[in-house]
N, C-alpha and C positions, 0 to 999 in steps of 0.2 A: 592397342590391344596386345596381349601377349600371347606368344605361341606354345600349343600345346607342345609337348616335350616328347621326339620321336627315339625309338628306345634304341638303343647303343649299335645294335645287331645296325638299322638301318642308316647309316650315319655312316657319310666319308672318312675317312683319317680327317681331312679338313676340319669337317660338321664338327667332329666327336672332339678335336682341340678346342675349338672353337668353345664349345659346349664348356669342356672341363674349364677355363679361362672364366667366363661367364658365371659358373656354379663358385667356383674358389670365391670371386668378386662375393657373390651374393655373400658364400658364410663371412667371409672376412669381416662383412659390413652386418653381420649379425641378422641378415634376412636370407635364411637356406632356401634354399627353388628346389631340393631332393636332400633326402637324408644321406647322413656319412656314411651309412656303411654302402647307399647307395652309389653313392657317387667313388669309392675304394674299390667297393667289388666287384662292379657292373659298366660304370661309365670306365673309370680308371683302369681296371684291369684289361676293360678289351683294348685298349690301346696298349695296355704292356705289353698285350700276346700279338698285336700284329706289328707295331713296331717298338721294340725293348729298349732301343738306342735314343728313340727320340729327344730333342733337346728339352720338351715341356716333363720329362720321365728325371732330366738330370740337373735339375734347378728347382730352388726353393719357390714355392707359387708365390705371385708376388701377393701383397695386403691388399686391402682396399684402397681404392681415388680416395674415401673418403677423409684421408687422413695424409694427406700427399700434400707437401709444402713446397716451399722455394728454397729451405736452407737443408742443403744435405747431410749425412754426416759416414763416412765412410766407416766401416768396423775393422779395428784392428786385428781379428781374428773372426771369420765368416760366421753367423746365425744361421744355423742350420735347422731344417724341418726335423721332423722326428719319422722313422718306419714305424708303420701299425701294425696292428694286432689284432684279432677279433673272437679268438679259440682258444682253448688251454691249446690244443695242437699243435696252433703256432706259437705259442710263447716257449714251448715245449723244443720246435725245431730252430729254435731262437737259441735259447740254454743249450742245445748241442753242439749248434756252431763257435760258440762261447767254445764250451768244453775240451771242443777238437784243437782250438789254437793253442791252448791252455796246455793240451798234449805236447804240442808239438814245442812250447817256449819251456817243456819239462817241468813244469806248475804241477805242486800237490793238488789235484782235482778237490780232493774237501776241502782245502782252504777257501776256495772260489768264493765271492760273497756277491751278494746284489743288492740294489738299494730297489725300492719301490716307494715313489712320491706321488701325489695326486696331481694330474694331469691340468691345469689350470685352464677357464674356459674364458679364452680373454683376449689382449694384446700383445705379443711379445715385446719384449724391449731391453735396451741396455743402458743401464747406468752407467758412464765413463767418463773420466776426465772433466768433471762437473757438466757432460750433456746428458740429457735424457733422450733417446731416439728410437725411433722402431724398428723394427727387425729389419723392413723392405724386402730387398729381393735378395737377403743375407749378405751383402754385401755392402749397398749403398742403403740407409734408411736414413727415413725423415724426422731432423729435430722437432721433439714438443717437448722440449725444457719450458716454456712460457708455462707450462700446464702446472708443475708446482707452486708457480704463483698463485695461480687461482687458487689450490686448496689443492691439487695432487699431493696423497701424502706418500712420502716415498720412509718404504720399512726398512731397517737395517743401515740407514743415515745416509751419506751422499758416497758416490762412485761404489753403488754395493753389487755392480755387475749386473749378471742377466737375467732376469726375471718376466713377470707378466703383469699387464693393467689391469684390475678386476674392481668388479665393487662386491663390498658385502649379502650372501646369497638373501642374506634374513630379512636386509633392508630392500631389496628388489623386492622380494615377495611381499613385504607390508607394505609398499609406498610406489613401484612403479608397475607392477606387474600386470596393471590393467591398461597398463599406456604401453607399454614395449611387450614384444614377443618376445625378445630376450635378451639378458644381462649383457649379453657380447655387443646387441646391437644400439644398445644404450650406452656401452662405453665407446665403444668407436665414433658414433657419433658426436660423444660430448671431448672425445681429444682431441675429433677434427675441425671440431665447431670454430668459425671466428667468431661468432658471438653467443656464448651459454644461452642454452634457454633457461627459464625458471626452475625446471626441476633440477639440470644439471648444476645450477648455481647453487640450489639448494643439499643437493649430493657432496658440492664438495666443501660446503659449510660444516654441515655433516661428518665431514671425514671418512666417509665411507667408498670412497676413489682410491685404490693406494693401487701403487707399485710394489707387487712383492717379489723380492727375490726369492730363484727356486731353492737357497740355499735356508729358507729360513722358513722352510716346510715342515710337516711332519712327515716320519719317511717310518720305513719298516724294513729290516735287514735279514735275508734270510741265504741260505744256502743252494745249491743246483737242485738238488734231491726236488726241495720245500717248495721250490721256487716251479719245477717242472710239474706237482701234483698239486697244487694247492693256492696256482697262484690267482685264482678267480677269490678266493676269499682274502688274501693278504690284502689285494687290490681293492676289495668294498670297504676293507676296514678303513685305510685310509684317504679313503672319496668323503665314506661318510662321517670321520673327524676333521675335514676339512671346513672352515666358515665361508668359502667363497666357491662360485661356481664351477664344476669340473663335467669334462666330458672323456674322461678313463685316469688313468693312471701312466706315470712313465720308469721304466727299467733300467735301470742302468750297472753294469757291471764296475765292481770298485775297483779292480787293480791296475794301477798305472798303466803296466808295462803290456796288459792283455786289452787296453784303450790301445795305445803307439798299434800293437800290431793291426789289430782289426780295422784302426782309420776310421775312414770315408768318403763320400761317394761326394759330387755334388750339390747331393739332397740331402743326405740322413747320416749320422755318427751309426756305422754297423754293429757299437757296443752299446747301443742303446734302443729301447723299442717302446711304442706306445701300444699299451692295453685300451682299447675305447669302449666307450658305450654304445653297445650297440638296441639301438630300437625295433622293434619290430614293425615293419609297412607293410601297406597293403593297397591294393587299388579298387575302388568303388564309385558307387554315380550319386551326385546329388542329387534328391527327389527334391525335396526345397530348404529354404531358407527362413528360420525362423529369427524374430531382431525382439532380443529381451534387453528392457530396460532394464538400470543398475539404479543404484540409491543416490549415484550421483548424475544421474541422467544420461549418461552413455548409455548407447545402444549396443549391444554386441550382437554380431550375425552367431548362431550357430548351426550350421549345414545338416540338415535330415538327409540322409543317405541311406542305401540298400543294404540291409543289416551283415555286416560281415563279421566272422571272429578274428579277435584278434588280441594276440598274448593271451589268450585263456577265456576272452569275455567278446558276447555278442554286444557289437559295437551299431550306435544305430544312429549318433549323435556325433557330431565333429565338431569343437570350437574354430571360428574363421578369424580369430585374433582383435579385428579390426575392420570397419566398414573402407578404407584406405588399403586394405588386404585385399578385401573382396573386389574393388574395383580394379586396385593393379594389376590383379591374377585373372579379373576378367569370368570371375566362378558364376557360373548361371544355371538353371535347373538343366540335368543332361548330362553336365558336365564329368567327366571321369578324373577322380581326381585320387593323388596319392595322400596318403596317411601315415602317422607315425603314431606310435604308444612305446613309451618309456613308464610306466608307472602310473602317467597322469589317469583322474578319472573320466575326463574327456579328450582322447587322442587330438590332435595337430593338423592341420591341413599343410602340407607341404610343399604343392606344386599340382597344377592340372596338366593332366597327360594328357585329352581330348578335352577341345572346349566344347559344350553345347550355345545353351541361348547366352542373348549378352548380359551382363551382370545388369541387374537393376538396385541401386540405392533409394531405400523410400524416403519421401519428401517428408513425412509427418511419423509422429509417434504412433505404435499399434496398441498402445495400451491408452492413452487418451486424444488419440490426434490434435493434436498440439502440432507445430511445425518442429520441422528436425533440422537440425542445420550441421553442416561440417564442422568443426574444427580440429583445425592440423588434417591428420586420419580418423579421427572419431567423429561419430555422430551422437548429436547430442540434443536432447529432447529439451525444449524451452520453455516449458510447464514446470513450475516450479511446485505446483499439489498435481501433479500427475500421479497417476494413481497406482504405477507401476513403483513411483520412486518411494511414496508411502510406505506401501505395501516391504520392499525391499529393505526399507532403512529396520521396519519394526522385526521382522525375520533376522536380519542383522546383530538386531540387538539381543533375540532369543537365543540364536548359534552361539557368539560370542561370550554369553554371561555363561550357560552351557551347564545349569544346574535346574532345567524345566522340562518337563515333555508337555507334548501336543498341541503345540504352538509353532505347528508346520504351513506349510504354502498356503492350505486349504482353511485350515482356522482362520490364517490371517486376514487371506481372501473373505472369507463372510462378515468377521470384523468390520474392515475398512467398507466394503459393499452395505453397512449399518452405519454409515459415517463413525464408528468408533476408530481413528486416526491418530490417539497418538500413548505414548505408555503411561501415564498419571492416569489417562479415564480407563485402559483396559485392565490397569489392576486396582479402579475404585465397581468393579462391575463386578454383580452377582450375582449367584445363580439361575434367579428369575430373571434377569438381562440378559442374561446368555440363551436361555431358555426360548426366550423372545425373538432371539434373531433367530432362531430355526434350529437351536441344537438340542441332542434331545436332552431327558430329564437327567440321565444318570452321566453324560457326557458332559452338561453344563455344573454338575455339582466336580467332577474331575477338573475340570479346569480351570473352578475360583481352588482348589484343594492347588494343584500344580501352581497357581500364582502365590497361594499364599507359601506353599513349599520352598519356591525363590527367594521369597524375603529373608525366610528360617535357616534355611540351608547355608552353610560359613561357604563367603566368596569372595576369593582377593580384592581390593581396591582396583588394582590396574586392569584387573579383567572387568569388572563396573565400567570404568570409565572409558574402556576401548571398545564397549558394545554399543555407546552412543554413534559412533561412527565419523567420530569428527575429524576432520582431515590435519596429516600430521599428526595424529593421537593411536597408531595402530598399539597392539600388545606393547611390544617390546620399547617403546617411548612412552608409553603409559604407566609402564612400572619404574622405566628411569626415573620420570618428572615426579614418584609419586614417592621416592624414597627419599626427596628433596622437600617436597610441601605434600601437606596432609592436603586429602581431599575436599575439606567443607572447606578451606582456604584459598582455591582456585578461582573463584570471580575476581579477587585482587591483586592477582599475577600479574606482574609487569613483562616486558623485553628485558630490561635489565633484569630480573630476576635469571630469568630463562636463559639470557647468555651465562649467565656464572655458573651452568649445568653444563659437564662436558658431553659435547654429542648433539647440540643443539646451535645450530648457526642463526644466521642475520635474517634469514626470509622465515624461520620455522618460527625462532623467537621472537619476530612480530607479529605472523600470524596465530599461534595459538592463543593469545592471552584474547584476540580479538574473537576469535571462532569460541572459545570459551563462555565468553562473556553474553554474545549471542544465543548459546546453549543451555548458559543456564537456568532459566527460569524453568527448562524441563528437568535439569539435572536435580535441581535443588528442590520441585517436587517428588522428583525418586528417592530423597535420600531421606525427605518428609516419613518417606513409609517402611525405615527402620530396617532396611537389609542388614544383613547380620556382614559385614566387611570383615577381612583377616588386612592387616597392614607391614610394608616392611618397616622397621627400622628406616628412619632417616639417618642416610649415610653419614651425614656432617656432623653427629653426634655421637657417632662410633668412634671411641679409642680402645683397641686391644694389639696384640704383639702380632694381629695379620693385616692390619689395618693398610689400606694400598697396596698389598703385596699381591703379585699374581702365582697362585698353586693349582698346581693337577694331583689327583687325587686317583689311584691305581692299584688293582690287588683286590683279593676278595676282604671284606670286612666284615664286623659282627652287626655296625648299625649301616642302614642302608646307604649307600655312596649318595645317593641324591638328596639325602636328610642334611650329611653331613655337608655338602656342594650348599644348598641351602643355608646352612648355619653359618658358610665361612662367608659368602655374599650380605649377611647380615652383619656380620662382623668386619665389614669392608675390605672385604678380600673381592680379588678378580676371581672367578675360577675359570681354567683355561679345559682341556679334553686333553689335547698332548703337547709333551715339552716343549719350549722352543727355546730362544736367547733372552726373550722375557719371562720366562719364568722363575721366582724365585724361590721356590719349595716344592720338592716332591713329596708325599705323603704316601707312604705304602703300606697295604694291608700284606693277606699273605699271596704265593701264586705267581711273584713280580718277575718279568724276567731279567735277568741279571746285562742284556744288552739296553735295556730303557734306564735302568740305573747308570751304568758304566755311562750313557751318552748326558744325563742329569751332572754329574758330574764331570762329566769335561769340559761341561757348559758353565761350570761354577753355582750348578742349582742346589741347593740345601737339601740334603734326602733326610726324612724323618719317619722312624712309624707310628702306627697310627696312635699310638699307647703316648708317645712324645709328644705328639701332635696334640689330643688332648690334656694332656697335663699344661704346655704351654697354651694353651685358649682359657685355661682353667685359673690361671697364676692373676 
């Protein structure tokens, strides 16, 4: 059973190391027990102020066990933590102590310049001397060079220094996000793993595991002035052109010589400072525990609690991640338990600060009792026509097509409650059918109008085929697989087909042609009924002068930037958000500023405008 979490104030120096020790473990391993800014401002700090010197205050926290080998590897120059931030105020008291050395080494204060990178929410690590190892305790870390074998793909080619393990933010959210609480705790475990599990083998089929260096970021370069008023916005801009998960931003001062003076501690580079994200928490009581089935029969707890506000919204609902959550944390009605909100539309459970009753896992499904059985941390309902998963998949398919209304919980609910179960017979049903399950007269004439509207209304192929819900087939692999074979062609999909499509490994490429195939008989009665599809361009047919090339696309323009992002992905172009060392073409409207061009160009990237740009797509 785990112990509720006694707050800082009452905790020995002992307790409170103790504590901090245990909380790093947790994040490290990508499962938090208290939010960061909790554990910076509240647990961490009161040990700054009682004792400053302490040895856990002047050493980098060590990583997770879970990633702890037998081959060591020493770093020739230390891995250091980063100093946080959480205020303009302190970034602000940050840039001054900048400024003051800067005085004192007689430095033009304008000159001053600063980089800001997105803060990577992952694995530290260093490429050297052909190993790959992790941070550790900045000095000594643990090789996982074996990990490129599997399919680690490492950016910017071998010994490209120090960087972070992350996987793709896009591909967590379509493909593990109902299995892992989060990205970090997914890669930690898959570097420390001796043997992959199935997702992770299929992640790095995928190629969505890399090593990126922090040098091969997108970054933004601004001045003391910029940097001391503005740096809450520099900072989102490049969080939110980032493709991999971040939890802030990092600062770093460029000039050599004002690095040498300012040093370092045994923790943190003093010319350098992390911007984080900070969440908002709060503390509340479970009243109970509700366990909703998904479409693939997972159960998720989501915790009823005592409505509190929080970041702006009465909060009254808390996701518990995982039935393997619930029991390790021990959450039982009573319980007081802390919360986070960053955005999401159902806040976090992060930790119980008082336990109540003991947690209960139900044995059976609430929506058809059916037995429920563990696996791994989920629970999983073993009714395969349970009426929750029904219910779920056809919702699924409504959200996801995302050109129908009134085809919410409660419709679908009376639907299925009519044994009407699956989508061929809900859009062969007509007014007088609808009429007859209970809706009224002018409500069932809406709703064959809204089915037939779906068919009418122009709707991509890949968004079609990702609202079936088939596993491996979210959005973004749907529109891959669909610019490569047309849709009425998919019951004949081979593996070998699906390997010769980049982005698709050995477990995905065997399974979708088989989950396909399985599907189709529903798929190929939906297509019976003449949906109006919009289709890309198959790639492999495209020859023009951007064909392969990766461009970003920058500046105010006269046709809309995402028309023309659009047009060059049809034309087999990559298109990237911001430069890096793959990019081979800038494309600039007007507005551009003249440091994103100056860095295009030193990178050896083509800059063109946009008048150029089309003329050549034109030729």
């Amino acid at each position: 059973m785990s112990q509720a979490i006694k707050p800082a104030a009452d905790m020995t120096t002992k307790e409170l190391v103790t504590f901090l020790q245990e909380a790093n473990q947790a994040y490290r391993s990508g499962e938090p027990i208290i939010a960061d800014e909790t554990y910076d401002q509240i647990y961490l700090k009161t040990l700054q102020q009682r004792e400053p010197n302490h040895p856990f205050l002047n050493a980098v926290e060590p990583e997770s066990d879970v990633v702890s080998t037998n081959k060591k590897v020493r770093h020739e120059t230390p891995m250091l933590s980063t100093d946080k931030a959480y205020t303009q105020e302190e970034i602000t008291a940050y840039v001054n102590r900048v400024l003051k050395i800067a005085e004192k080494l007689k430095l033009p204060l304008d000159t001053i310049q600063f980089r800001i990178t997105p803060k990577l929410d992952g694995m530290a690590a260093r490429y050297s001397n052909d190993i790959l190892a992790t941070r550790g305790n900045g000095q000594l870390g643990n090789d996982i060079t074996r990990n490129i074998a599997r399919g680690l793909q490492t950016l910017g080619g071998a010994n490209a220094g120090t960087g972070e393990i992350v996987i793709s933010k896009r591909y967590f959210d379509d493909n593990l996000s109902d299995q892992f609480s989060h990205p970090r705790n997914f890669v930690t475990g898959l570097i420390g793993a001796d043997n992959l599990s199935p997702e992770a083998v299929e992640a790095m089929q995928d190629k969505v595991v890399r090593f990126v260096p922090y040098t091969l970021l997108n970054q933004e370069l601004c001045n003391a002035n910029t940097l001391s008023t503005r740096a809450e916005e520099l900072c989102a801009k490049v969080e939110s052109e980032c493709e991999y998960p971040v939890d802030g931003s990092v600062i770093d001062v460029m000039d050599e010589q004002l690095r040498a003076e300012m040093g370092s501690t045994n923790h943190h580079h003093n010319w350098q400072i992390a911007k984080k994200l900070a969440g908002e928490t709060a503390t509340t009581t479970v009243e109970g525990i509700t366990w909703q089935t998904g479409r693939t029969g997972r159960i998720t707890p989501v915790l009823n609690v005592t409505t509190i506000n929080l970041s702006g919204a009465d909060i009254s609902n808390v996701t518990g991640h995982n039935a393997g959550n619930i029991r390790n944390l021990n959450v039982g009605i009573g319980a007081q338990i802390e919360i986070v909100r960053s955005g999401e539309v159902i806040p976090k459970l992060l930790a119980v600060v008082k336990e109540g009753e003991e947690a209960v896992i139900p044995a059976t499904c609430s929506a058809c009792d059916a037995p429920a059985e563990m696996e791994r941390d989920f629970l999983v309902c073993q009714n395969n026509e349970c009426v929750a998963k029904v219910e779920a998949r056809l919702q699924h398919f409504f959200t996801i097509l995302g050109n129908i209304d009134l085809f919410g919980p409660r419709t679908i609910e009376i639907l299925v409650s009519n044994n009407v179960v699956d989508l061929p017979t809900i859009y062969k049903q007509t007014a007088a059918d609808f009429e007859a399950m209970g809706f009224g007269a002018k409500q069932s004439t809406n709703l064959v109008e809204q089915l037939e509207r779906s068919r009418s209304e122009p709707v991509e192929d890949w968004r079609f085929l990702a609202a079936f819900g088939i596993h491996h087939l979210g959005r973004g692999d749907s529109r891959k697989l669909l610019r490569v074979h047309k849709l009425e062609t998919l019951n004949t999909l081979t593996k070998d087909q699906m390997l010769e499509i980049v982005g698709f490994g050995e477990i995905t490429a065997e399974a979708i042609p088989i989950s396909l195939a399985k599907n189709w008989p529903v798929i190929s009665e939906m297509l019976a009924l003449n949906f109006t599809l919009l289709s890309d361009e198959p790639v492999e047919a495209i020859e023009s002068p951007i064909t392969g090339k990766h461009i970003v696309f920058t500046g105010s323009m006269e046709l809309p930037r995402g028309d023309m992002q659009e047009q060059a992905r049809k034309l087999g172009a990559t298109v990237q958000t911001s430069v890096n060392k793959k990019t081979e073409m800038l494309v600039i409207g007007d507005k551009v500023g003249a440091k994103k061009i100056e860095k295009a160009e030193s990178l050896g990237t083509q800059v063109i405008t946009v008048a150029d740009y089309l003329a050549l797509i034109s030729d």
